[in-house]
N, C-alpha and C positions, 0 to 999 in steps of 0.2 A: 507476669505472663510472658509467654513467648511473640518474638513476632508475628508468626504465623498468625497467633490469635489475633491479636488486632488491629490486623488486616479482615480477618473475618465479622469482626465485631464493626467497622468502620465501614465497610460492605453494608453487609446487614444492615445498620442504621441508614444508610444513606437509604437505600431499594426502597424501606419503609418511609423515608421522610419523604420523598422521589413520589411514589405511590399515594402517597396520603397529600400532598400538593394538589397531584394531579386529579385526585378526586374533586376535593375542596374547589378548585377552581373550575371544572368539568360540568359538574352540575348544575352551578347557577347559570354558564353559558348556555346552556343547553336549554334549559328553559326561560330565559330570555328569548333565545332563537326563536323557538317553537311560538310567543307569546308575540312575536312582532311579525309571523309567519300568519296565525291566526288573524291578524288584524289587516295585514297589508294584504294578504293573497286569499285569505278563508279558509286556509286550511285548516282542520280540525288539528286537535293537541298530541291525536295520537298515532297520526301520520310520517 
């Protein structure tokens, strides 16, 4: 393969691996948040 490509292919993976982190870890924060919001403040979950 050329280099062009795998520069492109090494891109690519990272964006994806980059993306998929940040989900992974986004979402249990987020409702944690939301779960310690609800009990300390009353606000509902889907506030």
């Amino acid at each position: 393969m050329s280099i062009g490509m795998w520069i492109i292919c090494i891109v690519g993976g990272l964006a994806g691996a980059l993306s998929t982190a940040y989900l992974m870890i986004s979402f249990p924060v987020i409702i944690v948040w939301k779960i310690y919001r609800r009990f300390k403040f009353g606000c509902t979950l889907f506030d």
